[in-house]
N, C-alpha and C positions, 0 to 999 in steps of 0.2 A: 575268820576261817572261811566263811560263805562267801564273803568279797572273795578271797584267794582264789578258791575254786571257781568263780565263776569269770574271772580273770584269765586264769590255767584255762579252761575251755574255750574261751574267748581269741585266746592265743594259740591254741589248738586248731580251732575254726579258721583263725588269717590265714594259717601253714598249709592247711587240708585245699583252699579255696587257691593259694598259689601254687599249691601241688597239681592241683587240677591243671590250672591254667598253663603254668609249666608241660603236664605233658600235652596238654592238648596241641598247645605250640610244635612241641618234640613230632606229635605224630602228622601235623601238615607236613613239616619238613622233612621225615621220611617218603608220604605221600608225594611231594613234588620232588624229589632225591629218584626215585623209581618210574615216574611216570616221564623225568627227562632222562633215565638211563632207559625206557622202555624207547621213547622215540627216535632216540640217537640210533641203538640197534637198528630199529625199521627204515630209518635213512641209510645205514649203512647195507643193508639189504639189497636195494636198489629196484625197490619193489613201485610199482607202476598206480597212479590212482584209477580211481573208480571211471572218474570222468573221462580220462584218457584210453583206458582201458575199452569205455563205448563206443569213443569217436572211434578208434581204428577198429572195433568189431564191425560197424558200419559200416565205413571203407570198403572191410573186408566183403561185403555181403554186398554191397554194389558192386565191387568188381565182379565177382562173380556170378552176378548176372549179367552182367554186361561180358564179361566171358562163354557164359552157356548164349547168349543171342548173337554174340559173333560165330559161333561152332557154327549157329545153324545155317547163319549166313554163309559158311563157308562149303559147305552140304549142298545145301541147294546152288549154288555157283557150279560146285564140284557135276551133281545131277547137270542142270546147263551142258556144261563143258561134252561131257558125255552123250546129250543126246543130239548135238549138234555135229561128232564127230561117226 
């Protein structure tokens, strides 16, 4: 009877240990199930990265000084014109 029982828990233990491992499996493969439905969205997005996003703030921010020093160049040309006429 003691064998028995301790057989029954012993077979109980296998089931509980591949129940674990069963869902442990289950829950990666929801985890990667969502995180490649998550990034599919964000490519389809067409949303711009981090990197790229710098480079052309940069750009941006050099042209436009090189924008405001041409105005002024253009000012002073302008004054010039002016005080030669």
């Amino acid at each position: 009877m003691s064998q028995l029982r301790n057989q029954f828990f012993d077979e109980l233990a296998k089931i509980m240990t591949n129940a674990a491992g069963a869902a442990q499996g289950v829950s990666q493969e929801v985890e990667q199930l969502f995180r490649s439905q998550g990034e599919k969205m964000l490519n389809d997005m067409d949303l711009v990265k981090r990197e790229e996003f710098e480079a052309v703030k940069e750009m941006a921010a050099k042209a436009r000084d090189e924008n405001d020093k041409l105005q002024d160049r253009i000012k002073a040309l302008e004054e010039q014109l002016k005080s030669k006429s």
